[in-house]
N, C-alpha and C positions, 0 to 999 in steps of 0.2 A: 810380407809383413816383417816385423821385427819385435825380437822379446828376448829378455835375459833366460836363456835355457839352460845354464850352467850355473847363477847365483854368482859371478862374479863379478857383478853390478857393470857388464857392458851387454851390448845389445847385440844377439847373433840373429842374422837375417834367414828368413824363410821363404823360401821361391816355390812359387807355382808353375812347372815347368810343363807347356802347353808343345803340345804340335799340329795333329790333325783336329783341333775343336769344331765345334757347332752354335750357330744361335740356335735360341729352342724351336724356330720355325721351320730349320730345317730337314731335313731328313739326310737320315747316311753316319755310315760309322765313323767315330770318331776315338782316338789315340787314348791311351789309357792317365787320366790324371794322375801325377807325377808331384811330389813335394819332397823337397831337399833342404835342409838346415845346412848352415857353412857358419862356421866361427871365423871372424875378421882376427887374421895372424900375418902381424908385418915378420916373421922369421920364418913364413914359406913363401915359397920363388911365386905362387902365383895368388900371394896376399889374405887366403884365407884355406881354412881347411873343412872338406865335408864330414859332417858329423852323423847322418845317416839319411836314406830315402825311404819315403811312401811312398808307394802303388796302391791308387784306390783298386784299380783293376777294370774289367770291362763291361763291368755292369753297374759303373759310375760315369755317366756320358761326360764329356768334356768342354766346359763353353763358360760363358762369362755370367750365365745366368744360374748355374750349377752348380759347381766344384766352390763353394764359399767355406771360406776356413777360418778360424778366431785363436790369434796366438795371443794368450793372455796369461799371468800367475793367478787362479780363478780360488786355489785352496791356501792364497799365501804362504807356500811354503819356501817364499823367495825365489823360486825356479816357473816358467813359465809350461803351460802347457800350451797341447794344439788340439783343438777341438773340428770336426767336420761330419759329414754324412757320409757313410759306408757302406759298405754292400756285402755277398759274397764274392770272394775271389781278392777282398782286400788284402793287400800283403804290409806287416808294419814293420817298422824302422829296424827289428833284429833278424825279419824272416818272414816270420809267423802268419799266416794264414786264418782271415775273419770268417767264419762259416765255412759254405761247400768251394773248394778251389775249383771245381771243374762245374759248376754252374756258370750257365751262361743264358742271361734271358733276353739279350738284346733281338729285336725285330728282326727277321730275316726275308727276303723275299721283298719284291713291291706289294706290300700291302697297301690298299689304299682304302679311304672312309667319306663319305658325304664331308664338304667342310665350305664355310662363308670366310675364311683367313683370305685376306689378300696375300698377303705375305708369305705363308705357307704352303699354296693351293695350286693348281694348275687346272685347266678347262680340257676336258677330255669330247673327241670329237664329238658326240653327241651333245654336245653342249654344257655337258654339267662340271660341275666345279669338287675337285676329290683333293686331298693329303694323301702323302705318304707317311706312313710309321718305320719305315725300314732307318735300321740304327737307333728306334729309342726304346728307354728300357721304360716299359710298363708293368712288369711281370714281376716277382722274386719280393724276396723279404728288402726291408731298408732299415739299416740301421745308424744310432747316433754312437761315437767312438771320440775318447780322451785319448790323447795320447801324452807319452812323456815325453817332454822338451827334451830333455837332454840326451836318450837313445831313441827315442822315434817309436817305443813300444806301447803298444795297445793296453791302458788301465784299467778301464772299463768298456762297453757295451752293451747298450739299450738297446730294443725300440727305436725307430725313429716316428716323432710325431705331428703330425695326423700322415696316418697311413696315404697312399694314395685315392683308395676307394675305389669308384668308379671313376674312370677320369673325365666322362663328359661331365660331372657335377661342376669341373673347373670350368667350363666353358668352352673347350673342343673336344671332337674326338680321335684326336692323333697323337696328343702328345705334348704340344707346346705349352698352355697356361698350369697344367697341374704339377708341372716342373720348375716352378721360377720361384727361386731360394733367394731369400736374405738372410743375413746375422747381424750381431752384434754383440757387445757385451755393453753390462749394463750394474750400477750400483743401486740395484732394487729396494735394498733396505737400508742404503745409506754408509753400510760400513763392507761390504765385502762382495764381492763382483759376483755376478750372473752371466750365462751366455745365452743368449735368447736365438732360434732357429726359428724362421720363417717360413712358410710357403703361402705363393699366392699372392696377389692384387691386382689382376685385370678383373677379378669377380670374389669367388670366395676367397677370405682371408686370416691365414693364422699366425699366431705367435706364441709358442712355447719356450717359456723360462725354465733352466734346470741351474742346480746348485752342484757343485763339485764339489764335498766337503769331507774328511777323513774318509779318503778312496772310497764316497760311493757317490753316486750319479743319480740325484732326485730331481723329482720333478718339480717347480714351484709354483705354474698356473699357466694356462692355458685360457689364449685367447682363440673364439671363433667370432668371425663376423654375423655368422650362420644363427649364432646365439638372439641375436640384437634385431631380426629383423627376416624379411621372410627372403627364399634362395633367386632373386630376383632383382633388379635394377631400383627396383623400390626402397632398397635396405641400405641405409646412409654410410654404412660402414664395409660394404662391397665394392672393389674397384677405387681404391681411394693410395691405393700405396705407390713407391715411385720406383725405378731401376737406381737405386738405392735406399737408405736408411740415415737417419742420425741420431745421436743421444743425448739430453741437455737434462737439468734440472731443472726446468721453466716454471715452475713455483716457487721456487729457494726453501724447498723444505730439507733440504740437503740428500734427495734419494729422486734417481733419475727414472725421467720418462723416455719414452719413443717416438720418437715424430717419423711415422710412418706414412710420409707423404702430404695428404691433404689432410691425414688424421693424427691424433692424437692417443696412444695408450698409457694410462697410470700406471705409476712403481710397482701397484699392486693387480697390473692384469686390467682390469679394467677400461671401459674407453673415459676418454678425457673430454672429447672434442671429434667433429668432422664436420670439414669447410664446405665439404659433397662437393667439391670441384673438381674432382677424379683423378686420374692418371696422369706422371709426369717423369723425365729424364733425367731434372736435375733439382739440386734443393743446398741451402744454406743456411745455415742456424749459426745465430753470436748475440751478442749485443751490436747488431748492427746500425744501431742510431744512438750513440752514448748519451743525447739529451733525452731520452724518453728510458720510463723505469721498465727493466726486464728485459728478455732476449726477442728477439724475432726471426721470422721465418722467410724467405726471399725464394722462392717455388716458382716452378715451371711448367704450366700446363701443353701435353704435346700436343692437340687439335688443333690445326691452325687455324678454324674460327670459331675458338675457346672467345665465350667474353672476357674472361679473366685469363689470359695465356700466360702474363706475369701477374705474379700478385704476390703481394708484401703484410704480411699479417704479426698478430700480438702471439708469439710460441703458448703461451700459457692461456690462452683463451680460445684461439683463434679469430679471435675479430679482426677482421679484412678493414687494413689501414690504407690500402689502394691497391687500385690494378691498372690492365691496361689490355685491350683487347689482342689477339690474335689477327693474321691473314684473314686473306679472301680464298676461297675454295681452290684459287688456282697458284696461291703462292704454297711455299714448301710449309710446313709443322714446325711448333716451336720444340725443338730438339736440344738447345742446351742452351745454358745464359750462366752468368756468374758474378758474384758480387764479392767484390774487393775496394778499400780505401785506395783509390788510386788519384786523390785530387785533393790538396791540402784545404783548396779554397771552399770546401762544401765537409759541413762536419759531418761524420760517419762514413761506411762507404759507397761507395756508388755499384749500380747496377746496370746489366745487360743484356741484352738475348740473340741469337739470331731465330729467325723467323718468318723473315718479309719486311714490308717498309712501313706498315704499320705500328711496328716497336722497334723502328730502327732508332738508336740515337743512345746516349748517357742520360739515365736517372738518377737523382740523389735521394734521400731515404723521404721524403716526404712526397715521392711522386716526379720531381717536376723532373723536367726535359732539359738537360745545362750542355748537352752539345745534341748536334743532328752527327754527329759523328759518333761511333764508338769502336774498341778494339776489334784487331782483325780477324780476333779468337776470340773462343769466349768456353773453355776450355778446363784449366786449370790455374791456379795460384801460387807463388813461393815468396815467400820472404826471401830476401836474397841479396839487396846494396844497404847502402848502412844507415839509411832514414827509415822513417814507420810506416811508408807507404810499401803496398804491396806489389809484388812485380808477375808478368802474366806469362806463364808457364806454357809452351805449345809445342811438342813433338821435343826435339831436342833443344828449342830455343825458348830462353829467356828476354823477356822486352820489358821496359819502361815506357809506359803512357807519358807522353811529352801532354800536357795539359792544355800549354799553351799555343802548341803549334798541332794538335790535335793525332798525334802521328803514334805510332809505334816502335818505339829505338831499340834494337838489338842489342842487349848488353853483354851476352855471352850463346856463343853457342857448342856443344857438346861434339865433337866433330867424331865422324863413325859408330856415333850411338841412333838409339831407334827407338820409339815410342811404342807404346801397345792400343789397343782397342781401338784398332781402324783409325777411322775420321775421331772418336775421341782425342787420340793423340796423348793420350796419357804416361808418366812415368811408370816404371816397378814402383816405384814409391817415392812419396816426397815428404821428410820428414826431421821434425830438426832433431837428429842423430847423435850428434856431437857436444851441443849443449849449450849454445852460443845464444839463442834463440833465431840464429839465420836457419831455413831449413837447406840441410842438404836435398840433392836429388838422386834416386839411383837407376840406371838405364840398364837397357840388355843393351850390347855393340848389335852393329847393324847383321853382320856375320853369327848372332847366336853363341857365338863363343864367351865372350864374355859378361861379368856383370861390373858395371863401374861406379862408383860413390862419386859424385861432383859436390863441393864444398867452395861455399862463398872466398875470397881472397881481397873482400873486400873490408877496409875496417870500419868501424863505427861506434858514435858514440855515447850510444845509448844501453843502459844493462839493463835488463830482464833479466828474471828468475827464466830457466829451463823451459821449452813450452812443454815439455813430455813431462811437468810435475804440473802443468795443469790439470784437472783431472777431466775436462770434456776435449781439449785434442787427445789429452791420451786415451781413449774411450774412440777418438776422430780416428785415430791411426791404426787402430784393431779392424776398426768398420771401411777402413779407405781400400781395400781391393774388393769388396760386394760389389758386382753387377760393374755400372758404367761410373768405373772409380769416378769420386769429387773429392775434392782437396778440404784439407781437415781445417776446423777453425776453433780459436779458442772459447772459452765460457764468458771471457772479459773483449770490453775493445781496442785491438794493438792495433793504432791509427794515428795519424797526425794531430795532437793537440791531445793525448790521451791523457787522462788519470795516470800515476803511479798505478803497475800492476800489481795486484793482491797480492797476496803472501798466501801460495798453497798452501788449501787445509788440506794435508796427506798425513799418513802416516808412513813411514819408512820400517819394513817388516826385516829380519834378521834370517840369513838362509839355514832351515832347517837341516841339519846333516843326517 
């Protein structure tokens, strides 16, 4: 992530520095999560300098579904904080020690539990189907922890909530579904930021908003799915959320909602909306069709024979403006799709998925099919040559959709850089950095050594305000490392044949000394 930790209105970067991780299906220890700030200084020999580290510790498991962190200025005091889930044994940016240092509640031992997980499970010779829990942590206090931007020290701690409970209420008994964290931050009431902590959405689902406001840490409301419906497949607002999150204002009442998948939560906690289309990898919110009023939602259903596998709906209502069915039992799941202007001749942008040959092809915002061809990723996003179209982001390479000859053209590639989250292929971050509105991209080298900023060199001739004063990318860029990072989009549409972009409504706050 990236946030001004020092108040001198540039952006110092935060890395989540990962080794041994886990998805939550698996079992087995994993490496103690790690975060490190670095100030961008061209007058040191290796470009930046570190400015302190966290160690969540070892009763903080390690994985992409887990370790969620929100660098944000949440108390405007011009200085950015870092908010996350803590434990004992945490250690913060001066030293210091969160609870018992020598607690340690991770699994030990093959333990194992009745389980129906494919994913997770293994068939033991008598035939039956068992999980292991060895490496995850079920046990111990959880707590929620501010820290300060600028030396990495502990301000406060909570609570963290909702407690685990029992964890088969989540839907297994080993360990995987009562573990799976989102965040975000979020402008609740319109003028001053939230960071909202999730757990939950393959069944029960939560959302707790808290307020950071003259160094104390409140709560501001608390959603349960559990509330709305009874603990069961019945309850429209269980199993609806996706491996990620995004934030929009989709009423333009000027105070942001959660599009938490198939669902909908108000500024105010409450639910808004649910499609009951369930579970999904990937998801995109903009004004994705500038001739129709308001933003929308371009979603991903994983079942591959989902009736709806894609579907294109109204953000502020949910009303399903089309879809498009999923595979056959025997093709693969729809696992990601992405929606970018990549074709000047079709207003708004176009969409895609992989899937199977079912939803193979280019859609435009009204449904239709304009190639049987589409990208050879479907991945990530970047602004990045000097027209309004968007360029398609995938491991270290950058590509231009040739339209017309239906191809994918290489425009740049990062040579000895390396992507993260497997088959994602994702950046450390892509984000327009610098100010231009091209985004930069930032890679780990392939060697783990180091971290590299790539910045467009190309010119162009169109000016944009900043996208980081938009106020729903920058809200995108907080939320863009949760779970199966997706690439941040603005509140307006930067697309070929666009409107003049707004004039951010911000306010520009003064650093408190």
């Amino acid at each position: 992530s990236v946030g001004d930790l020092d108040g001198d209105g540039e952006y110092e970067i935060i890395v989540h520095q990962t080794g041994r991780s886990r998805d939550n299906a698996q079992a087995g220890i994993t490496d103690e999560p790690i975060f490190q700030a670095y100030k961008l200084d061209s007058t040191s020999p290796a470009g930046a300098r570190l400015l302190w580290t966290i160690n969540l510790g070892k009763n903080i498991r390690d994985g992409a579904h887990y370790t969620q962190f929100m660098v944000y200025d949440l108390d405007r005091d011009g200085r950015a904080e870092l908010v996350c889930k803590t434990a004992d044994g945490t250690i913060d940016g001066t030293g210091k020690v969160i609870g018992d240092a020598n607690a340690d509640y991770r699994t030990k031992g093959d333990s194992l539990v009745p389980s129906r997980d494919k994913t997770g499970s293994r068939t033991t010779p008598d035939g039956k189907m068992v999980a292991s829990r060895t490496g995850y942590v079920l046990d111990g206090p959880e707590f929620l922890t501010v820290f300060d931007g600028l030396t990495g020290k502990a301000l406060a701690t909570t609570n963290y909530l909702p407690a685990r409970g029992d964890i088969n209420d989540w839907g297994d008994g080993y360990g995987n579904r009562v573990d799976r964290f989102l965040a975000c931050v979020a402008y609740l009431d319109g003028v001053r930021p939230s960071v909202v902590m999730c757990r939950g959405y393959y069944t029960r689902t939560t959302l707790v908003a808290w307020d950071w406001r003259d160094g104390k840490l409140t709560q501001r409301w608390f959603f349960d799915s559990d509330k709305y419906g009874p603990a069961d497949r019945t309850n429209p607002y269980r199993g609806q959320g996706n491996h990620g999150i995004s934030v929009a204002d989709v009423d333009g009442d000027g105070r942001d909602e959660i599009i938490y998948g198939a669902m909908c939560i108000n500024s105010d906690g409450t639910p808004r909306y649910t499609t009951q289309l369930g579970h999904g990898d990937a998801m995109h919110v903009s004004d994705l069709d500038p001739n129709r009023p308001g933003l929308e939602v371009f979603d991903i259903h994983e079942n591959a024979k989902h009736p709806h596998a894609i579907e294109f709906r109204d953000a502020s209502t949910g009303a399903l403006l089309w879809s498009k069915p999923g595979g056959t039992e025997a093709s693969p799941d729809v696992g990601r799709g992405l929606a970018l202007d990549l074709d000047p001749r079709h207003p708004g942008y176009e969409m895609w998925a992989s899937g199977g040959p079912r939803i193979r092809g280019l859609y435009n915002v009204k449904g239709e099919k304009i190639s049987e061809k589409n990208p050879g990723s479907c991945n990530f996003g970047v602004w990045w040559d000097g027209d309004l179209l968007r360029e398609i982001l995938n491991g270290n390479r950058i590509s231009k959709w040739n339209w017309e000859k239906e191809t994918d053209d290489v425009i740049f590639t990062a040579e000895g850089c390396s992507s993260n989250n497997g088959t994602k292929s994702t950046p450390a971050l892509s984000v327009d950095l610098l100010g231009d509105w091209r985004e930069e991209v930032i890679l780990r080298t392939t060697d783990n050594k180091e971290l590299r900023i790539f910045s467009t060199t190309i010119p162009t001739e169109h000016r944009l305000y900043t996208l980081m004063h938009d106020p729903q990318y920058r809200l995108a860029i907080a939320w863009q490392n949760v779970a199966y990072n997706q690439p941040p989009h603005p509140g307006f549409f930067l697309g070929a044949g666009m409107k003049p972009a707004p004039r951010p409504h911000i306010t520009l706050v003064a650093l408190k000394q």
